[in-house]
C-alpha positions as a Markdown table, in Angstrom:
| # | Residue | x | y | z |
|---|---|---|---|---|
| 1 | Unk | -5.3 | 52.6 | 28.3 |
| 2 | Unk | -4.7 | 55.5 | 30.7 |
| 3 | Unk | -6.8 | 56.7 | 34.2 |
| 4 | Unk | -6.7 | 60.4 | 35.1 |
| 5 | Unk | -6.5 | 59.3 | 39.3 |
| 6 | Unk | -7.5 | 62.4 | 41.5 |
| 7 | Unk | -5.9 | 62.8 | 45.3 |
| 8 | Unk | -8.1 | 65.2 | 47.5 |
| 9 | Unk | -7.2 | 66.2 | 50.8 |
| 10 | Unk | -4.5 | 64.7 | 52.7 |
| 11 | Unk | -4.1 | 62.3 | 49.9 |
| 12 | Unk | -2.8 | 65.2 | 47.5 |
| 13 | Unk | 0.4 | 66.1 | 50.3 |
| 14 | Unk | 1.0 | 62.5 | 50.2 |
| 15 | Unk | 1.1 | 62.2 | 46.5 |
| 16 | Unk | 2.6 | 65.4 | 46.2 |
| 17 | Unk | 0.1 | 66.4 | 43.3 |
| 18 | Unk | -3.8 | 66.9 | 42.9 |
| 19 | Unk | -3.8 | 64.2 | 39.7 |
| 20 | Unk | -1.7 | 61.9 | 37.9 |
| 21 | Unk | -2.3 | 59.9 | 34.8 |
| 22 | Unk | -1.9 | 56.1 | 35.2 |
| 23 | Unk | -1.8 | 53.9 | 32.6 |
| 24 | Unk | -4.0 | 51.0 | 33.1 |
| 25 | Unk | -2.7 | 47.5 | 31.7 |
| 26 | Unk | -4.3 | 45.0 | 34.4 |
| 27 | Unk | -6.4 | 45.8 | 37.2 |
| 28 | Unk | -7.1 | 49.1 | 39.3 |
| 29 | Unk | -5.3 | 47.5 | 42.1 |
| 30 | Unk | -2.3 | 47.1 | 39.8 |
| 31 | Unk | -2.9 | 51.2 | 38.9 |
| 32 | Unk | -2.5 | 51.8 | 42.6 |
| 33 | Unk | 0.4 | 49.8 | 43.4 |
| 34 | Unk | 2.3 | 51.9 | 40.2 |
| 35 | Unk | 2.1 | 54.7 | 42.3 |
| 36 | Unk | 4.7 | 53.6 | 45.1 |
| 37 | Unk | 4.3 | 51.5 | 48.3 |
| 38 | Unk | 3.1 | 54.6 | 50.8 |
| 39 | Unk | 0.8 | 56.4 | 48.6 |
| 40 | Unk | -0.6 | 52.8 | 47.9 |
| 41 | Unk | -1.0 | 51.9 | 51.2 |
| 42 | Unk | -3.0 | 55.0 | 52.4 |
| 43 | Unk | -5.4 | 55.0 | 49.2 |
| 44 | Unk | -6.5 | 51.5 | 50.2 |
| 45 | Unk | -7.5 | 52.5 | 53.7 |
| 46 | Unk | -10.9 | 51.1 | 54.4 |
| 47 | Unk | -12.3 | 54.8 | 55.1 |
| 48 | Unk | -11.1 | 56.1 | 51.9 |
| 49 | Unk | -13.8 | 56.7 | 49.5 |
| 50 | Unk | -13.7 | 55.6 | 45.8 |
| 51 | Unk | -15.4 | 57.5 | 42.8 |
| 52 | Unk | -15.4 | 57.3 | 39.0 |
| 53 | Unk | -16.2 | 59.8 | 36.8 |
| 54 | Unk | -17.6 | 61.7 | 39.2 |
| 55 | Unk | -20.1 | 58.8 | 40.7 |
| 56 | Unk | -19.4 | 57.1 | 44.0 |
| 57 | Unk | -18.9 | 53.8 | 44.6 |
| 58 | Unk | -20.0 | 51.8 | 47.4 |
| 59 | Unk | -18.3 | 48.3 | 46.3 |
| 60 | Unk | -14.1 | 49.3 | 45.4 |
| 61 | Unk | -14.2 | 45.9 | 43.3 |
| 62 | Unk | -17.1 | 47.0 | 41.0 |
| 63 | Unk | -15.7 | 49.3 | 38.7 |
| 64 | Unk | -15.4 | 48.7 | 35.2 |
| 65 | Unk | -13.2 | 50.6 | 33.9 |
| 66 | Unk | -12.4 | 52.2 | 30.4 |
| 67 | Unk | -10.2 | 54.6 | 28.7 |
| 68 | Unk | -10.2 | 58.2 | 29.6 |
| 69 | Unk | -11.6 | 58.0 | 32.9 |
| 70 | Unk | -11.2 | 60.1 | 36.1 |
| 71 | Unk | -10.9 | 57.8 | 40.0 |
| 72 | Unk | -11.1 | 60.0 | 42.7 |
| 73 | Unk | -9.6 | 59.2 | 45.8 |
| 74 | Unk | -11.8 | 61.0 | 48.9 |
| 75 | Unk | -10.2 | 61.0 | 51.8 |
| 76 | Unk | -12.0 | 61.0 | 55.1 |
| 77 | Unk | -13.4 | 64.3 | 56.4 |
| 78 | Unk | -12.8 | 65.8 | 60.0 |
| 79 | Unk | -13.7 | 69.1 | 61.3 |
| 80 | Unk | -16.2 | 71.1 | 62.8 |
């Protein structure tokens, strides 16, 4: 089973991509932690915003996930 994970912002020069297909075989935390120690760290910080397929989520251990879908990771947003 694969995710499609989206990096916006900030989170896209640490990843050094805009997407990267993850394949799923436990939970999304596991997902996360395949995609190295500092890119990890940075998309579990507490202001970092969490949506699936487009939806997004107010409770990061809800999601049920399936096959084919798309996490986004939204980085806080500064600027005036």
């Amino acid at each position: 089973m694969a995710l499609n994970m989206v990096f916006l912002g900030k989170l896209e020069d640490l990843a050094g991509c805009g997407a990267r297909e993850v394949e799923l075989t436990g939970t999304l935390d596991d997902a996360i932690d395949s995609l190295g120690p500092q890119l990890a760290s940075a998309l579990r910080e507490p202001r970092v915003k969490l949506a699936v397929n487009g939806i997004l989520l107010q409770d990061r251990d809800a999601p049920v996930l399936r096959d084919g879908d798309e996490i986004a990771f939204l980085p806080p947003v500064s600027g005036g």
